[in-house]
C-alpha positions, 0 to 999 in steps of 0.5 A: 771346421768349415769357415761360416759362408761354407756352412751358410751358403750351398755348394756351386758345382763348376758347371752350374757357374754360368748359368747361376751368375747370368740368372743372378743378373738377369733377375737383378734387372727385372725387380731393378725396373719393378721397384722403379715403378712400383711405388708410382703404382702404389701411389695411384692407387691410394690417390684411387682410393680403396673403394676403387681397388676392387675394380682394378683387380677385376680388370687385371684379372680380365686382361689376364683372361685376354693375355693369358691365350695369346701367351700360350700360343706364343709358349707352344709356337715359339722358342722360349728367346724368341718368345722373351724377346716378344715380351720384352719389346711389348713391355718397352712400348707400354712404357713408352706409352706411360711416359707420353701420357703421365708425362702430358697430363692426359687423362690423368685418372684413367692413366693412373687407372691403366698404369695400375693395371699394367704393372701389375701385368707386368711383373707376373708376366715377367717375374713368370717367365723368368723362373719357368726358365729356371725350373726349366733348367735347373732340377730339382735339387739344383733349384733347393741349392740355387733359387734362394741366391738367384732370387737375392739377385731379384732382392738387390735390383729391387732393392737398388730399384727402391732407392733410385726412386726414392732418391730421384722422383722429387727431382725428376718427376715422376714421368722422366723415373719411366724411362730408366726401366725402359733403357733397362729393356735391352740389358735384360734381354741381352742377359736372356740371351746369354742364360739361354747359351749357359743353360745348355750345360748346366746338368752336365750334359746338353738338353737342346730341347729346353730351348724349343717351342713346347708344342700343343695348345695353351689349352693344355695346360689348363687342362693340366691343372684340372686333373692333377691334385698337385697343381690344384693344390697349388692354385689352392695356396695361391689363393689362399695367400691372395687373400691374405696379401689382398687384405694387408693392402687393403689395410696398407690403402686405408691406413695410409689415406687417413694419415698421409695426405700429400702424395709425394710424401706416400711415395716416399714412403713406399719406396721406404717401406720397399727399401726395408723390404729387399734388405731383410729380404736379400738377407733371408735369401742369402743366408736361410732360405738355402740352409732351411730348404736343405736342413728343414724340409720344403714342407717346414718353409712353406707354412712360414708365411702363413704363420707370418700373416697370422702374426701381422692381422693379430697386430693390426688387430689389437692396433691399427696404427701406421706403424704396426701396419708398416711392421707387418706388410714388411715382414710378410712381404719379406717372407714372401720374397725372401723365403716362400718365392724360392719354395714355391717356386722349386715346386715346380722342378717335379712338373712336365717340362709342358706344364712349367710354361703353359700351367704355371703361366696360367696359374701365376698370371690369371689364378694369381689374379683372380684370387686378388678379384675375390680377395678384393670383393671379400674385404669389401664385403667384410668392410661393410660389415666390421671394423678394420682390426675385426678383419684382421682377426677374421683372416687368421683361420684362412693362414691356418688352412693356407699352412696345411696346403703348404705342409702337403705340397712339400711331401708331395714335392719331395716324393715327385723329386725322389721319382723322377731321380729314380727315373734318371739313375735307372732309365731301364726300370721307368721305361 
């Protein structure tokens, strides 16, 4: 009889060590510099108020539009490095930035306002780019064995992330927590370089080509998701699941400005909250996803989630209180990174290798975002209209038809998978 980590955890072929353990790292490092800073980002914005989100939705969303051009003139020009380490340089410049004005008092409103905006461009452009660097090296049964551990690697620096700032912002203040993602900077872009190197291998054979510029235009890859049902169908659950994450931090806002006035205690509170977050998320990641993903079927790991938010808007519904709106926003976003981050993304191991950088850019960075500017307006359009608990239950339906999209997007996975393993075991016949 096998011993239990056998049976829980996939097997690693020798090749694919490098490049998994580099991947581990590298991802530990950026969730690591987002947990930092995210409970700063959580509590400007209940300082803001919920009245406010809305507007800073759209203006991420705009940014978006902005960046989203000049990204996929940098994909298609540039080697996938080159382009990492341009990105990570004008990451550490923002920052730098933050810390002289959060640090100096300047304009304290608008900085919250723009430090809100930031983050949250930040970790898309940054948690995007590095898993269209994985779905761009490893194939698809490769990502059904591997992205649940890479992705724990995420969960510990988020987790390690959750606890520094919990420990050190009352000592430190919150300007001085700036500065440790920004030394951060450099590892995460050492750590780049040495996965670009481990990559080359990791199917077996060499695949150069991975690491050059994609060619064409960013315009393709809009293009790319306007004539494909898949890709489509992906925007579509993407949405769908912004309405849901919207609407539970919208609740989150409103809950916690009723009942916690001192905005250090808020802080706290959610580095706490991200701290239960990354242990029940690195525990899914380690031990179940895998196992579900090869046992249960992708179609099956999909339609958790939206099962999950049905429970938690059921509970909010029946009591608003802060401890049930604690328990649900922990649960769903444990689910979110512990089981559906890694499904979603191996759905993009069956795609062009053009369509993992410029198409899944767009869509986890502008789609994802415009989905949070109708998610936002809608539940100001509800507010005005219900109770806090009646929007929870109105949003039960939508995680119904979100489950559906996840049903279909794993058989069309699956079937994408089996053709092109097709293709690679007789190149004659596709040919």
């Amino acid at each position: 009889m096998k011993p239990l980590s056998r049976q829980l955890l996939p097997q690693i072929d020798q090749k694919e060590w490098p490049a998994l353990s580099l991947a581990f790292l590298w991802f530990f490092f950026v969730l690591f510099s987002y947990y930092l800073i995210r409970p700063v980002r959580e509590t400007f914005g209940s300082i803001l108020g919920s009245k406010e989100l809305p507007y800073l939705f759209m203006a991420t969303f705009l940014v978006m539009l902005v960046a989203n051009p000049i990204y996929g003139f940098l994909v298609a020009k540039l080697p996938r490095r080159i382009l990492a380490l341009i990105v990570y340089a004008f990451f550490a410049i923002c920052l730098t930035v933050f810390w002289y004005l959060i640090r100096f008092e300047v304009d304290s409103t608008w900085t919250a306002r723009a430090f809100f905006v930031w983050v949250s461009v930040f970790n898309l452009f940054a948690v995007s780019l590095f898993w269209s660097f994985l779905a761009d090296t490893f194939d698809s049964q490769q990502a059904k064995r591997l992205f649940g551990l890479i992705a724990a690697g995420g969960t510990l620096g988020g987790l390690c992330g959750s606890f520094l700032a919990q420990r050190v912002v009352e000592r430190i203040g919150v300007a001085q927590l700036l500065l440790i993602p920004l030394a951060f900077i450099v590892v995460l872009s050492a750590l780049m370089l040495f996965f670009e190197r481990a990559s080359k291998n990791v199917r077996g054979e060499e695949v150069e080509e991975r690491g050059e510029a994609t060619g064409g235009t960013f315009w393709e890859g809009i293009s790319s998701v306007c004539k494909s049902p898949y890709l489509l169908a992906i925007c579509g659950a993407l949405i769908l699941a912004k309405l849901c994450g919207t609407t539970g931090y919208f609740q989150q806002t409103e809950i916690v400005s009723q009942t916690m006035a001192d905005p250090e205690l808020r802080t706290r509170l959610f580095a706490r909250m991200n701290l239960a977050v990354q242990l029940l998320t690195i525990l899914m990641q380690t031990l179940l996803v895998g196992r579900l993903l090869r046992g249960g079927g992708l179609s099956l790991v999909l339609c958790l989630l939206p099962f999950t938010y049905a429970l938690s808007f059921l509970g909010v519904g029946l009591t608003a209180t802060l401890a049930m709106m604690v328990a649900g926003r922990v649960a769903q976003r444990g689910m979110a990174y512990g089981i559906m981050a890694p499904a979603q993304e191996t759905l993009f191991t069956v795609v062009p290798r053009e369509d993992k950088y410029k198409s899944k850019g767009f869509i986890d960075t502008a789609v994802a975002r415009g989905g949070d500017v109708i998610a936002s307006f809608l539940y100001d359009t509800l507010r005005a209209t219900m109770s806090l608990p009646w929007v929870s239950f109105a949003m039960i339906p939508v995680t119904f038809v979100w489950a559906g999209l996840g049903w279909w997007l794993g058989k069309q996975q699956n079937r994408r998978a089996a053709t092109l393993a097709d293709a690679a075991t007789n190149p004659s016949e596709s040919a």
